[in-house]
KOLBADO-830418 format. One record per residue (C-alpha): residue number from 1; residue in three letters; chain; z, y, x. Coordinates in steps of 0.25 Angstrom, whole numbers, plus 5000, padded with zeros to 4 digits. Example, Ala and Ser with C-alpha at 12.3 -4.5 7.8 and 13.67 -1.06 7.14 Angstrom:
+-----+------+-------+------+------+------+
|  nr | rest | kette |   c3 |   c2 |   c1 |
+-----+------+-------+------+------+------+
|   1 |  Ala |     A | 5031 | 4982 | 5049 |
|   2 |  Ser |     A | 5029 | 4996 | 5055 |
+-----+------+-------+------+------+------+
//
This chain:
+-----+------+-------+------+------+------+
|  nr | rest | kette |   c3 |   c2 |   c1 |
+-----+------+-------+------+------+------+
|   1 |  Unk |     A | 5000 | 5000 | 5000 |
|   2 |  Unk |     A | 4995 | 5014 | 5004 |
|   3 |  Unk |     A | 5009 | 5019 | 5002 |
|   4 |  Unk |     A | 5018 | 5008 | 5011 |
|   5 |  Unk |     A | 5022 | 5018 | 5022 |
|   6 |  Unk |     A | 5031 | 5029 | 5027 |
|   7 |  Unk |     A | 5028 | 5040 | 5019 |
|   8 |  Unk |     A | 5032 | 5031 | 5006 |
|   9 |  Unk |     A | 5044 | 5024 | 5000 |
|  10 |  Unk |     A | 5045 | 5013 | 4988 |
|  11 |  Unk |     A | 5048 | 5018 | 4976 |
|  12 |  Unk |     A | 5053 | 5014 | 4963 |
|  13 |  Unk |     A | 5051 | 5023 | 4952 |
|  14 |  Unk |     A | 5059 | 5023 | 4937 |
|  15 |  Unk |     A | 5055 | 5027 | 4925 |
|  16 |  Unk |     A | 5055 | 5028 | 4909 |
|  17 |  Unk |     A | 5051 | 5032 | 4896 |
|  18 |  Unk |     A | 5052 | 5029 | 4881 |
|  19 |  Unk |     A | 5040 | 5025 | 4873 |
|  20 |  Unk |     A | 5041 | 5031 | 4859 |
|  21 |  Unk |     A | 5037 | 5015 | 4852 |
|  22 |  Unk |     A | 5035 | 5002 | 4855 |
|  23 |  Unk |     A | 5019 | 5004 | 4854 |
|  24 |  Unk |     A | 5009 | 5004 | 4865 |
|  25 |  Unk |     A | 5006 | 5018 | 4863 |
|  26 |  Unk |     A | 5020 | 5023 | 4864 |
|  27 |  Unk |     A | 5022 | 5013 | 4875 |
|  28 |  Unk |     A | 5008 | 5017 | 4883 |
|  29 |  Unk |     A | 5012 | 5034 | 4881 |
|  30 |  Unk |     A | 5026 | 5031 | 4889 |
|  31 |  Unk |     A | 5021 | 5022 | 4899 |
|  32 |  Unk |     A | 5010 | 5032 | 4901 |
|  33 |  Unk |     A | 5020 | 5044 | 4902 |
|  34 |  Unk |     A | 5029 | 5036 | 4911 |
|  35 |  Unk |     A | 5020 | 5030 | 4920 |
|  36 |  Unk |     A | 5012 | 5045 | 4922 |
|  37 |  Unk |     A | 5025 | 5052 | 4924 |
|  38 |  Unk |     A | 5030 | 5041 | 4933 |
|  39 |  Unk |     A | 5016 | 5042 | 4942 |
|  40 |  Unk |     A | 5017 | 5058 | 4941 |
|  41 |  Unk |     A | 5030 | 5060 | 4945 |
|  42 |  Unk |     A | 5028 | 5053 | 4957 |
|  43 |  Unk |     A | 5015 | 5056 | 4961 |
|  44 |  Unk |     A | 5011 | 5041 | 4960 |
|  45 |  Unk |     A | 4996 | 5036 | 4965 |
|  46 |  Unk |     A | 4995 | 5022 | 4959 |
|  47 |  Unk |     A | 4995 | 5017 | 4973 |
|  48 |  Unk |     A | 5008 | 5022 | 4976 |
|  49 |  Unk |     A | 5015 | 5012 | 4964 |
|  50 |  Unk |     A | 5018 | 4996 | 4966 |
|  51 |  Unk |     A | 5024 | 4993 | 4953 |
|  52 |  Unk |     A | 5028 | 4996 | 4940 |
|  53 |  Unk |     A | 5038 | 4990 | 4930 |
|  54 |  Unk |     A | 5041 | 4993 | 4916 |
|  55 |  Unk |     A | 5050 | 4990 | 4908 |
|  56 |  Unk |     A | 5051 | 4992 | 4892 |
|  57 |  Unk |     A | 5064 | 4991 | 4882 |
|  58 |  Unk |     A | 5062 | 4979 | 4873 |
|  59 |  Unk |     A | 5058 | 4987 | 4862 |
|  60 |  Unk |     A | 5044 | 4990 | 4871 |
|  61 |  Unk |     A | 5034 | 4981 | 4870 |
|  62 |  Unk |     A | 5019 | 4985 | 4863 |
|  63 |  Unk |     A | 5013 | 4985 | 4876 |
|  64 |  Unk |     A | 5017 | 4984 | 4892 |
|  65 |  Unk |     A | 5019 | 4997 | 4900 |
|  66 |  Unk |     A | 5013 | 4990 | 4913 |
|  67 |  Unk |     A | 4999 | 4991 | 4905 |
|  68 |  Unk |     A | 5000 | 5004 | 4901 |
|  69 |  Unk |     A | 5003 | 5008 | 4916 |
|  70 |  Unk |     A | 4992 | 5001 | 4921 |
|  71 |  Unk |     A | 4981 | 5011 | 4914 |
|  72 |  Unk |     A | 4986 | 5022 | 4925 |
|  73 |  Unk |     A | 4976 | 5024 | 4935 |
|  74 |  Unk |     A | 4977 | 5016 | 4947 |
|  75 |  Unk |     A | 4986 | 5008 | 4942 |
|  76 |  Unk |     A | 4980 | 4995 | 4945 |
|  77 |  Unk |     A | 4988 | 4990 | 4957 |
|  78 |  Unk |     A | 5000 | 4994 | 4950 |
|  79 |  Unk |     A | 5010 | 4982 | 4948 |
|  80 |  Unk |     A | 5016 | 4984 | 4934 |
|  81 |  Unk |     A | 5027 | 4975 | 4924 |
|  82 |  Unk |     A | 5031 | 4976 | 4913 |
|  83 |  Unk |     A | 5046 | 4971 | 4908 |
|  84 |  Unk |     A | 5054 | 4972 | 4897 |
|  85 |  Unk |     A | 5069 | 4980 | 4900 |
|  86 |  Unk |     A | 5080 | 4973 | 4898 |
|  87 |  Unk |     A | 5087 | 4977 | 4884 |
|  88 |  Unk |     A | 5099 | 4986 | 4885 |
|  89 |  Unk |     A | 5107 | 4989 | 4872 |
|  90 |  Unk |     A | 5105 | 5005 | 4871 |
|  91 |  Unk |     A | 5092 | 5006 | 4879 |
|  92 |  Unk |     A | 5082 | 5016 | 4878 |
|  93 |  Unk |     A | 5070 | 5011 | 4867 |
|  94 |  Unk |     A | 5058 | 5010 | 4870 |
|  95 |  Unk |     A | 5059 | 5014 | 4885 |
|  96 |  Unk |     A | 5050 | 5010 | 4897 |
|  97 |  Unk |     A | 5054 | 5012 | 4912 |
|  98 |  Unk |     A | 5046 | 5012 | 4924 |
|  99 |  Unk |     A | 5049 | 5006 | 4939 |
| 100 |  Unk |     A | 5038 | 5009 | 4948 |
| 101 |  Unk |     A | 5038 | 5005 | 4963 |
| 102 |  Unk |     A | 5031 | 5016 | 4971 |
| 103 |  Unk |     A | 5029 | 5021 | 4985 |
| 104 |  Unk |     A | 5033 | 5037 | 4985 |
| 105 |  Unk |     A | 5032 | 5047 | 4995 |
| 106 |  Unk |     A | 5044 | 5046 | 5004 |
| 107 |  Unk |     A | 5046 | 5062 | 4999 |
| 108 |  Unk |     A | 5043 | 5058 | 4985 |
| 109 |  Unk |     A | 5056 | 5060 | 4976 |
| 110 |  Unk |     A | 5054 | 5047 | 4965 |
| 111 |  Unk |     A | 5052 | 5052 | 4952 |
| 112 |  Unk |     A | 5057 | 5042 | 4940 |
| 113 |  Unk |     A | 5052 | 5047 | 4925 |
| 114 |  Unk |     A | 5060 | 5045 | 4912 |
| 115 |  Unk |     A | 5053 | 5050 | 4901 |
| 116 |  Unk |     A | 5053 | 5050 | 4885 |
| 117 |  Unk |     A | 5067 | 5044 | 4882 |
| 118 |  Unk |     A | 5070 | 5036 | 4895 |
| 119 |  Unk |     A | 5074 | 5050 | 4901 |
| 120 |  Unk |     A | 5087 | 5047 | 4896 |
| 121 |  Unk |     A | 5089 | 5034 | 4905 |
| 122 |  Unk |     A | 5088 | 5044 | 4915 |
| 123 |  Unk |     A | 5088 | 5060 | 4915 |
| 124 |  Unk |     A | 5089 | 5062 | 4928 |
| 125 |  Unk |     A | 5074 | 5056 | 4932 |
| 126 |  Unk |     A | 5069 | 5061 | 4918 |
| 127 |  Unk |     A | 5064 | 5073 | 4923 |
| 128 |  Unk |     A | 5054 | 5077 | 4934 |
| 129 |  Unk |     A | 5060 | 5080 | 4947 |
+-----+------+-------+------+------+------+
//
């Protein structure tokens, strides 16, 4: 990998958002948002990222997230996986979260988006830095 030397550093990246319903469509608007925010904030090339898990609340399953990630450009070498979240009593519905494995500028400060409702799993990363 184009990346692998002194200038950069492993990463893993977190990230979550809420889907409004259990459709595709809901599900494919908050995986877009996440998944743009998350390559955004970081200023990601998709040669930068090695893998991508999501995991979905049980009350999530009209389509996988994985798939929906794999439209973004350049995607194609991307290792994605889907995986159902354990269930918590009291758990956000309806959330999605992110852990992305990337190589980041040694300088870069890592930036992890919570978004929709999920910003109230962490408010302190909810905002931009």
């Amino acid at each position: 990998m184009a990346f692998q030397n002194k200038n950069f550093k492993l990463q893993g990246l977190r990230g979550a958002t809420t889907s409004a319903e259990n459709s595709v469509k809901a599900i494919e608007a908050a995986v877009t948002e996440l998944v743009s925010e998350l390559v955004n904030r970081n200023n990601l090339q998709p040669e930068q990222i090695i893998s991508i898990t999501f995991s979905v609340t049980n009350d999530l399953n009209a389509c996988f997230p994985a798939a929906i990630a794999r439209k973004h450009g350049g995607w194609s070498e991307v290792a994605l996986l889907d995986c159902q979240q354990m269930t918590v009593i009291g758990d956000l519905k309806h959330c999605i979260r992110i852990l992305a494995h990337v190589w980041l500028p040694n300088d870069q400060i890592p930036q992890h988006p919570y978004l929709g409702e999920a910003k109230l799993l962490r408010p302190d990363r909810s905002t931009k830095n």
